[in-house]
BASEMAR-153520 format. One record per residue (C-alpha): residue in one letter; chain; x, y, z. Coordinates in steps of 0.2 Angstrom, whole numbers. Layout:
# BASEMAR-153520
{type = A | mol = A | x = X | y = Y | z = Z}
...
This chain:
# BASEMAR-153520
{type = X | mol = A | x = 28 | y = 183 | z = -11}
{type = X | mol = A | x = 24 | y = 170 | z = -23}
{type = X | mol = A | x = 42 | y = 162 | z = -23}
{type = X | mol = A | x = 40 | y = 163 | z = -3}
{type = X | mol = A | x = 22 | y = 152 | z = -1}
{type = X | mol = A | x = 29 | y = 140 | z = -15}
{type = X | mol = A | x = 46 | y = 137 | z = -4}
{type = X | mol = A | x = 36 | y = 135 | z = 12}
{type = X | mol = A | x = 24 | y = 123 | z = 3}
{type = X | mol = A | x = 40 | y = 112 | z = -3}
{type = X | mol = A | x = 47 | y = 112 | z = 14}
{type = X | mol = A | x = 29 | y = 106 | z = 23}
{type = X | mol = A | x = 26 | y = 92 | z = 9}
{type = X | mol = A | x = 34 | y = 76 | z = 7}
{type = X | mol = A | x = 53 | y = 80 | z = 4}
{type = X | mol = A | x = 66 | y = 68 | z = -5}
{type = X | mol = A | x = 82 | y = 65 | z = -5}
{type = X | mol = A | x = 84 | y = 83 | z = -18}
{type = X | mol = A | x = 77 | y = 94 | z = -4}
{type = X | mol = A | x = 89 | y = 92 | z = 12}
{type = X | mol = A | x = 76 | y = 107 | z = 20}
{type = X | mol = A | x = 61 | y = 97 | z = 18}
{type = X | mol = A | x = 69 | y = 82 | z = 24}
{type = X | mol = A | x = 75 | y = 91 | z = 40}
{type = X | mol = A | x = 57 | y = 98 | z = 41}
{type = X | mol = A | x = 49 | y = 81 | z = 39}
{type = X | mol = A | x = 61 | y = 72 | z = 53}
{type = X | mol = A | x = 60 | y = 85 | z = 62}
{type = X | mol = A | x = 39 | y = 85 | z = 64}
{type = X | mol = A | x = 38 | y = 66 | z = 63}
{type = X | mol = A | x = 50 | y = 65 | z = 78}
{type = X | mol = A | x = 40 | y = 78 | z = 85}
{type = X | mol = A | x = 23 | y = 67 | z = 85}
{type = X | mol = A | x = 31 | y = 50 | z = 91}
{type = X | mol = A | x = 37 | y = 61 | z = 106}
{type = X | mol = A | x = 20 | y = 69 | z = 108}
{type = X | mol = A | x = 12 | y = 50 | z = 109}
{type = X | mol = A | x = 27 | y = 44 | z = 121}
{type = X | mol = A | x = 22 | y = 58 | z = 133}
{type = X | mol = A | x = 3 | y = 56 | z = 133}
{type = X | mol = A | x = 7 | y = 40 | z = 138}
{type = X | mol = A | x = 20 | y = 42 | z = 152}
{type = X | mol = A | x = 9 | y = 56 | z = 158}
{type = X | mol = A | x = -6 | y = 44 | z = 159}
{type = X | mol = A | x = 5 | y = 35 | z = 173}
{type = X | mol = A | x = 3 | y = 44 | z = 190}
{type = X | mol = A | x = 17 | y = 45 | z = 197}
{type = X | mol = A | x = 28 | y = 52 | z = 182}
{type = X | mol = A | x = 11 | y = 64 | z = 178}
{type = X | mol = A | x = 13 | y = 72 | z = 197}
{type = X | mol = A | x = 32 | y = 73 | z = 197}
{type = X | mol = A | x = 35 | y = 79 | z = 180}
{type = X | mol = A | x = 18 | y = 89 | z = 176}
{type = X | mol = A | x = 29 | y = 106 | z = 173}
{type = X | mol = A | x = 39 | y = 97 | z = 162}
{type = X | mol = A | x = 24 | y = 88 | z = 153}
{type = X | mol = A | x = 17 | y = 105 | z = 151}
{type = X | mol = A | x = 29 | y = 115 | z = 144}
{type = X | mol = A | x = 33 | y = 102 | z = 130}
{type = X | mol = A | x = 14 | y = 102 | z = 125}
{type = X | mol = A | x = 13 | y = 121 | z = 126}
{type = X | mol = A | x = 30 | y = 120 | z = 112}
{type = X | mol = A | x = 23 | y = 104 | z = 104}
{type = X | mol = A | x = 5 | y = 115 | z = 102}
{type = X | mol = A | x = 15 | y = 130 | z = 96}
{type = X | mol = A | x = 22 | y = 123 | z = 83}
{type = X | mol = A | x = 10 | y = 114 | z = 75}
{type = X | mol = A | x = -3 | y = 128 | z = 77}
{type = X | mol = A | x = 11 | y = 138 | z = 66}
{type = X | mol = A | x = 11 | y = 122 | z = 54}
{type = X | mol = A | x = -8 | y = 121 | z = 52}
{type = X | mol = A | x = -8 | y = 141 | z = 51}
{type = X | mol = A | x = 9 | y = 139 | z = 37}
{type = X | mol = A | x = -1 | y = 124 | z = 27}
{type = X | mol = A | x = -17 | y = 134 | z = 23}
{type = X | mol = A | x = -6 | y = 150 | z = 19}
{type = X | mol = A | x = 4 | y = 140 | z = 7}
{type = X | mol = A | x = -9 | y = 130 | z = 0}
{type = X | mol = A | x = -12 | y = 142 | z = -13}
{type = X | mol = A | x = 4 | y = 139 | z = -23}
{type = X | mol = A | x = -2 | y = 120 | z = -23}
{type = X | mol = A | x = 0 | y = 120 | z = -42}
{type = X | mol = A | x = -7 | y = 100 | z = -43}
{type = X | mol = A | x = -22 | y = 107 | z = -33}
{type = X | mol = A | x = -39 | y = 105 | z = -45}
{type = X | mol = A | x = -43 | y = 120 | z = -39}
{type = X | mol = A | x = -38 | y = 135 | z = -49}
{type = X | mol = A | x = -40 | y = 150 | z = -35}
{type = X | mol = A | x = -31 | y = 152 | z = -19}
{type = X | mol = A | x = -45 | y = 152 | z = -9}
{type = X | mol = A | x = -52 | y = 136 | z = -14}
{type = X | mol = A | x = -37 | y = 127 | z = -14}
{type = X | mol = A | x = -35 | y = 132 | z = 7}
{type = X | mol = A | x = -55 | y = 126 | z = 9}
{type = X | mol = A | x = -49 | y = 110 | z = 1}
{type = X | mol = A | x = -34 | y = 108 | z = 12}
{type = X | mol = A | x = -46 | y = 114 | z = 28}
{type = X | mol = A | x = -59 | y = 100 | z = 23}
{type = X | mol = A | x = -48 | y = 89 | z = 19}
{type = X | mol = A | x = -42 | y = 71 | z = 29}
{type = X | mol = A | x = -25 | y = 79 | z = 32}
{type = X | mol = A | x = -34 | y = 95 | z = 36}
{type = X | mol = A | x = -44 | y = 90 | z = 49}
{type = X | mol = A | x = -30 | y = 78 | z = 57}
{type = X | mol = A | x = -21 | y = 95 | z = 60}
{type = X | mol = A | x = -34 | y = 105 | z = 69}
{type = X | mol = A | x = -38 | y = 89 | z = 78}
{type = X | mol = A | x = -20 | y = 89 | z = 84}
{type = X | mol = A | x = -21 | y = 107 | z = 92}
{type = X | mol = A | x = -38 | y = 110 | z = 98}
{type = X | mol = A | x = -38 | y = 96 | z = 114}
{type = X | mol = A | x = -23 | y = 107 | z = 122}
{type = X | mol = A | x = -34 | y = 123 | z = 116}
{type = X | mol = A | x = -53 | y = 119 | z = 122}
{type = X | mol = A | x = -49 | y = 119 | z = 141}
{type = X | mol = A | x = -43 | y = 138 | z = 141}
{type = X | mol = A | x = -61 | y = 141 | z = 132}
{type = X | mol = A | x = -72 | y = 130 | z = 143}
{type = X | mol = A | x = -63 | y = 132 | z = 161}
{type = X | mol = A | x = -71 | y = 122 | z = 177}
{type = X | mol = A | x = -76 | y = 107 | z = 165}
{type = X | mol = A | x = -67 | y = 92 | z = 166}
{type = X | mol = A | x = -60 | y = 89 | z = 149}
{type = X | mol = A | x = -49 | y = 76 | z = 154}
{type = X | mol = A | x = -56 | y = 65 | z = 141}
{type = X | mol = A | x = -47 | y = 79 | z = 125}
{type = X | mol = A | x = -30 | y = 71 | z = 133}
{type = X | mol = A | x = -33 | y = 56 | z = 125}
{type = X | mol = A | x = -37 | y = 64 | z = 110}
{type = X | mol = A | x = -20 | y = 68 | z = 106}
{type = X | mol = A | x = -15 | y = 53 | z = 102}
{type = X | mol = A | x = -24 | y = 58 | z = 85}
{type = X | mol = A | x = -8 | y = 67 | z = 82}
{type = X | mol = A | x = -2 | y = 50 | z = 78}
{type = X | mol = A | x = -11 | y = 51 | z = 62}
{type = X | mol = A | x = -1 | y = 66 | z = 56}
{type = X | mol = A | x = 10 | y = 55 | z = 51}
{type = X | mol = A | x = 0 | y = 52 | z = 34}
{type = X | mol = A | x = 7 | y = 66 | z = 28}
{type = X | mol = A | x = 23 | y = 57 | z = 25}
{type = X | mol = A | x = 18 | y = 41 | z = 24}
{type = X | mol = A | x = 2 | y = 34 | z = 11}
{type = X | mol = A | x = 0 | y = 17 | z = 21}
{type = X | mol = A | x = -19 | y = 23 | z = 26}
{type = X | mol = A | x = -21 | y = 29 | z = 8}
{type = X | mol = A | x = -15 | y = 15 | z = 2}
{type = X | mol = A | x = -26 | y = 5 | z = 13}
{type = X | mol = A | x = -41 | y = 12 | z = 9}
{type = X | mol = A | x = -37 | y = 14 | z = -10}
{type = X | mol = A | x = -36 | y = -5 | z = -10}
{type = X | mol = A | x = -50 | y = -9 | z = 1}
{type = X | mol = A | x = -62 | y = 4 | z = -13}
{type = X | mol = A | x = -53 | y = -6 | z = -26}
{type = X | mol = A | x = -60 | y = -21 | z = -21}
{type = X | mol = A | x = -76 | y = -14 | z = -13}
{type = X | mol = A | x = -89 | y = -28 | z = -21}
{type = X | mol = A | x = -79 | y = -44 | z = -14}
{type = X | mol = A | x = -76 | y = -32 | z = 4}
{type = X | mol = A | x = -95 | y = -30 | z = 8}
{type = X | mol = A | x = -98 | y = -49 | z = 2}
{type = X | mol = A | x = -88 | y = -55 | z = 15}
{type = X | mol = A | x = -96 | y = -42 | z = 28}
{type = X | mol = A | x = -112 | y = -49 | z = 22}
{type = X | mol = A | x = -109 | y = -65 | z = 23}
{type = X | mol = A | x = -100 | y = -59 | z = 43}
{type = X | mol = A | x = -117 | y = -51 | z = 48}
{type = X | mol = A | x = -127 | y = -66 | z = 43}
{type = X | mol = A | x = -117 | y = -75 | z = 53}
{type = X | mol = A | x = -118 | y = -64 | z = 68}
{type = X | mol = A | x = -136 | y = -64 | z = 68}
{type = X | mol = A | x = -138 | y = -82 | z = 66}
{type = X | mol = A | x = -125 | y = -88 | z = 80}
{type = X | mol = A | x = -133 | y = -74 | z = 90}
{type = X | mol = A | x = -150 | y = -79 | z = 89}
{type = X | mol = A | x = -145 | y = -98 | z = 90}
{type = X | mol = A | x = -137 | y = -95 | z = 105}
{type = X | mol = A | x = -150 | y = -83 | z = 112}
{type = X | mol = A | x = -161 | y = -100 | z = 112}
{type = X | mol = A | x = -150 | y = -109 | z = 117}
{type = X | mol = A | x = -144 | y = -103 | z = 133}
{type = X | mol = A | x = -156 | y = -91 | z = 139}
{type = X | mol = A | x = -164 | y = -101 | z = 153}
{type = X | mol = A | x = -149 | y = -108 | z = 157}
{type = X | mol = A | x = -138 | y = -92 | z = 160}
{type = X | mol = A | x = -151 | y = -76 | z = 161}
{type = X | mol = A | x = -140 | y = -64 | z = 166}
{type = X | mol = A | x = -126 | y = -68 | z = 151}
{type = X | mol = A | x = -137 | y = -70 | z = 136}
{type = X | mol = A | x = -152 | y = -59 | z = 142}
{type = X | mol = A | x = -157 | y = -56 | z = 124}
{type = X | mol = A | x = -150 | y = -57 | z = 105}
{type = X | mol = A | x = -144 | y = -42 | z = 104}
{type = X | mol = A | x = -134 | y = -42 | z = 121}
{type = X | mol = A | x = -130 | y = -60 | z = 115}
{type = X | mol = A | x = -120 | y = -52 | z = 100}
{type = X | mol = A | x = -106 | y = -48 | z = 110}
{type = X | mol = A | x = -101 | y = -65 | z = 112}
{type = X | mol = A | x = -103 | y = -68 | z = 94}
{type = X | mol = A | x = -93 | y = -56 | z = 88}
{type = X | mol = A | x = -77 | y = -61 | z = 100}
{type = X | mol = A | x = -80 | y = -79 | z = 95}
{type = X | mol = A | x = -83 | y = -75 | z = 76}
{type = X | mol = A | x = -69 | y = -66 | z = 77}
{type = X | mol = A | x = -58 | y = -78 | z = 85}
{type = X | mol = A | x = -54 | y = -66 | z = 100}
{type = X | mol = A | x = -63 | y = -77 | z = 115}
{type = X | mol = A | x = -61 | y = -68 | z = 130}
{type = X | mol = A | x = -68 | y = -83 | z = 140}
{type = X | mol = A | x = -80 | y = -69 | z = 149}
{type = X | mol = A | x = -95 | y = -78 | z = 141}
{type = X | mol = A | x = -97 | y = -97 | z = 136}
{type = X | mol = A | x = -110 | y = -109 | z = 133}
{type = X | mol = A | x = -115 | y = -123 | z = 147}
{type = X | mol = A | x = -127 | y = -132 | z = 141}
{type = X | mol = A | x = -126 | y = -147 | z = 125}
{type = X | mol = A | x = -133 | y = -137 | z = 110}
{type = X | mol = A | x = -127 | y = -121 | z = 117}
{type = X | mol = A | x = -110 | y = -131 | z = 114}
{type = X | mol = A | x = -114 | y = -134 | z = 97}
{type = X | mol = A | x = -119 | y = -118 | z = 92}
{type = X | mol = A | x = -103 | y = -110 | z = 97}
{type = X | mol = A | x = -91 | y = -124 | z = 90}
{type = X | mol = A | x = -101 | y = -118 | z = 72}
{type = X | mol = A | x = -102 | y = -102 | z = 79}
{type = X | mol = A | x = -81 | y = -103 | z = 79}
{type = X | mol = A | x = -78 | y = -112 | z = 62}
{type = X | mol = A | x = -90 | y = -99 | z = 53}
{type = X | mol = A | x = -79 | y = -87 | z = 61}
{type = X | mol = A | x = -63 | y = -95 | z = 55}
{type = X | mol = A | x = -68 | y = -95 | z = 38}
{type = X | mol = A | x = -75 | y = -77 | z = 40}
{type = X | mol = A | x = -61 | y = -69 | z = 44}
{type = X | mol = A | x = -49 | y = -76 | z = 33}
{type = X | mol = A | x = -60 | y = -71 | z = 19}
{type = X | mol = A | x = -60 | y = -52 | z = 25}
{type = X | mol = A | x = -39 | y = -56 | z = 28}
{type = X | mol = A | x = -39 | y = -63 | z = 10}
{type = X | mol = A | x = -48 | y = -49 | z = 1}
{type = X | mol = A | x = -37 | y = -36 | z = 10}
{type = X | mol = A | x = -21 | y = -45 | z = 5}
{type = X | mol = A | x = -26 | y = -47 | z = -13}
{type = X | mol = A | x = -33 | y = -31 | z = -13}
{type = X | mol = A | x = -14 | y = -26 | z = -11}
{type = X | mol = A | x = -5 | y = -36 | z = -19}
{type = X | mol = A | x = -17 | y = -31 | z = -35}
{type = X | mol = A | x = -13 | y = -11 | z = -33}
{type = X | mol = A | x = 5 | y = -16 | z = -32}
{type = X | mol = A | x = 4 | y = -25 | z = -46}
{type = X | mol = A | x = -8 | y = -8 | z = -54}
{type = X | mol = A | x = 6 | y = 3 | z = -51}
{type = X | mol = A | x = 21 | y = -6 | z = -58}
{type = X | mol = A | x = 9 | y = -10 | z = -74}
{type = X | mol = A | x = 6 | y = 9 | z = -75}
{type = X | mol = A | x = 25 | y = 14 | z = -71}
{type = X | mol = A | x = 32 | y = 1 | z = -83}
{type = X | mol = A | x = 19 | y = 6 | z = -96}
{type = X | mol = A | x = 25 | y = 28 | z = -94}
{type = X | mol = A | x = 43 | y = 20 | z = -94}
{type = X | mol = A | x = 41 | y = 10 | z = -110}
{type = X | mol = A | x = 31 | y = 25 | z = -118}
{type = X | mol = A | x = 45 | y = 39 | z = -113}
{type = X | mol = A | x = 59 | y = 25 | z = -121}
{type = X | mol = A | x = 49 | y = 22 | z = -137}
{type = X | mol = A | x = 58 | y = 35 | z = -146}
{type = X | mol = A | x = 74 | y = 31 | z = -138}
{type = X | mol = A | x = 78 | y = 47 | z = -129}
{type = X | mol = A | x = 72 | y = 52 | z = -113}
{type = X | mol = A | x = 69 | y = 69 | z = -110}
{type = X | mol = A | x = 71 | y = 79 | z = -95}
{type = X | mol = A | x = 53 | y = 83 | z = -92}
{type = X | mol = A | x = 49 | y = 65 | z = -96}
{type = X | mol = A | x = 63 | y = 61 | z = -81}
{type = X | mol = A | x = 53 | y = 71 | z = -70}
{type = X | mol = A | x = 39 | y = 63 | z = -73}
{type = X | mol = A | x = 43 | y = 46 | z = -71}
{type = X | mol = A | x = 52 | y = 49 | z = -55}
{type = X | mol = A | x = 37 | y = 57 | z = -49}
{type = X | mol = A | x = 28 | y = 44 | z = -53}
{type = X | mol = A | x = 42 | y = 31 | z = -43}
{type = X | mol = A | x = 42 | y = 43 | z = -28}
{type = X | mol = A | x = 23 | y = 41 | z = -26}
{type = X | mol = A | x = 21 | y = 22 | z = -31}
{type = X | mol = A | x = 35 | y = 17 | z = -17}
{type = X | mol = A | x = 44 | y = 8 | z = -29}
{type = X | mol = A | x = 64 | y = 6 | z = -26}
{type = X | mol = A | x = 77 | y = 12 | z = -36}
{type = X | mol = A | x = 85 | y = -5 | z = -38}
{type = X | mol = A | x = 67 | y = -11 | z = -45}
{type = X | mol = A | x = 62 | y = 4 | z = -56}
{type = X | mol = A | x = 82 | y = 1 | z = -64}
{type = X | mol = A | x = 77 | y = -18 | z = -69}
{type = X | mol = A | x = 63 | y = -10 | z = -78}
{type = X | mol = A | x = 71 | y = 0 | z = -87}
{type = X | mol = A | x = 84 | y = -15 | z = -92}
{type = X | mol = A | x = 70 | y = -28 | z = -97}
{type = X | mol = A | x = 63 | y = -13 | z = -107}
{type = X | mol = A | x = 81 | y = -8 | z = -114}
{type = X | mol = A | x = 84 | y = -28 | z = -118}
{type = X | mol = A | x = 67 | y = -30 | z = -126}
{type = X | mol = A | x = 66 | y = -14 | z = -139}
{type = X | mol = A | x = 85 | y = -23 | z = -142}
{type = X | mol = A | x = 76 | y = -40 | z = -146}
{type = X | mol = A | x = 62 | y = -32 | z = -155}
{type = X | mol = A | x = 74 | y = -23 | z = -165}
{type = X | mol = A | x = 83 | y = -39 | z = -170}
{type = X | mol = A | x = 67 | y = -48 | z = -173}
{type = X | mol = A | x = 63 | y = -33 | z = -185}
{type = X | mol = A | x = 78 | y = -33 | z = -195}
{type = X | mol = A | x = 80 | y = -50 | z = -196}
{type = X | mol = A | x = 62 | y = -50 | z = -205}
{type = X | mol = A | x = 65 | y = -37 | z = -215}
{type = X | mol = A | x = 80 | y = -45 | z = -223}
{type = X | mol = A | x = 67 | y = -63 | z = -226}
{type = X | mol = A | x = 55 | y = -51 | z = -234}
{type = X | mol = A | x = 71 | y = -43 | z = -247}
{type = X | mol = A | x = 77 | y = -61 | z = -251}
């Protein structure tokens, strides 16, 4: 039993190119979800929705089946999650439940389960709601993770600039709101209706629906746009840079795990393991974790020479 719910976790998590079982798994899921989205949106169009309802029908009662035997499958299997904190079963499946992936699960099952428990109420509205099965996707890929790893990372400079974003939201707002009020009542009937214009402007978006007629109004939303010009390639910057830093994080700590497992100058199997482990998960290529291991090989060479060659000065 054991065996069986560490097997079936294998297969659900993230395979590589080792496991042709997961793999199959994992393409065949992730094909699954992009066909879920493509038909939420053909079905959204009337005519196909009328013509091909059966047919819309019986994919999303298959699509529902078999994530419902995913989601049941994940929780069962969680329990042989040896990289869990958790040391018992039952608090490892809570983690998974409460979890981000957890929670994206369910959320992909329950808008196609809820109208069979609420019948007569228009639940239209839970169709949309499965394009969240979209977000499944994270189980394969760490680009949210990654996103939000480097936006905590840096977190200080991130609220700085969204400081510096609201105080210039409130200002244009309430420039403008002077500005314009007498001149156009019905657009910029107070500040905070008023920040709806300055939010598209700060943001470089201008829809055109609302714009400033008279001279000062004018001015205020020409500072209005340059403030946001400068605001928003801050935010872009800090995200960027955020980035570009945990990329340059990770290589540091898989360079440094490399270095340490060569130091001796045999690498061991579990020490093998381990750093491709730790390539898998840091996205870095093959090609780029092999010239790492050269420029290390070539500088224990160099340091080697440099060592002997100052031992033999020292003798003399």
């Amino acid at each position: 039993m054991a065996f069986t719910q560490s097997r079936i976790f294998q297969i659900l998590d993230k395979g590589d190119s080792t496991d042709k079982t997961s793999l199959a798994c994992d393409y065949f899921l992730s094909i699954l979800i992009f066909l879920n989205l493509l038909a939420v949106c053909l079905e959204s169009i009337s005519s196909l929705g009328e013509t091909y309802q059966r047919q819309f029908f019986l994919f999303e009662m298959f699509s529902v089946i078999v994530f419902a035997v995913e989601y049941l499958l994940r929780i069962w299997s969680m329990a042989a999650d040896e990289k869990n904190r958790y040391p018992d079963a039952s608090r490892r499946r809570a983690s998974y439940i409460f979890s981000f992936h957890g929670i994206v699960d369910l959320a992909a099952i329950l808008p196609s389960i809820l109208p069979y428990f609420f019948p007569g109420t228009d639940l239209r509205w839970l169709r949309v709601l499965r394009l969240l099965r979209l977000l499944k996707i994270s189980h394969y890929s760490t680009a949210l993770e990654d996103l939000f790893s480097a936006i905590y990372q840096e977190r200080q400079s991130f609220v700085a600039a969204l400081y510096l974003m609201a105080i210039a939201l409130f200002l244009s707002s309430s420039m403008m709101y002077l500005a314009e009020y007498e001149a156009q009542p019905e657009n910029f009937q107070s500040i905070p209706h008023t920040m709806w214009w300055s939010m598209i402007t700060l943001t470089t978006v201008g829809y055109g629906d609302v714009s400033p007629v008279t001279g000062i109004g004018k001015i205020v939303g020409a500072f209005t746009a340059l403030m946001g010009v400068c605001a928003v390639a801050l935010l872009t910057g800090i995200v960027a840079s955020a980035f570009s830093n945990q990329m340059a994080r990770r290589e540091a700590i898989f360079e440094a795990e490399v270095n340490a497992a060569m130091a001796d100058g045999v690498i061991t199997e579990d020490e093998a393991d381990h750093i491709e482990d730790l390539r898998g998960r840091f996205k870095i290529t093959e090609q780029h974790a092999k010239a790492i291991f050269d420029n290390i090989a070539e500088q224990q060479e160099f340091d080697e020479i440099i060592e002997e060659k100052t031992s033999k000065k020292s003798e003399e």
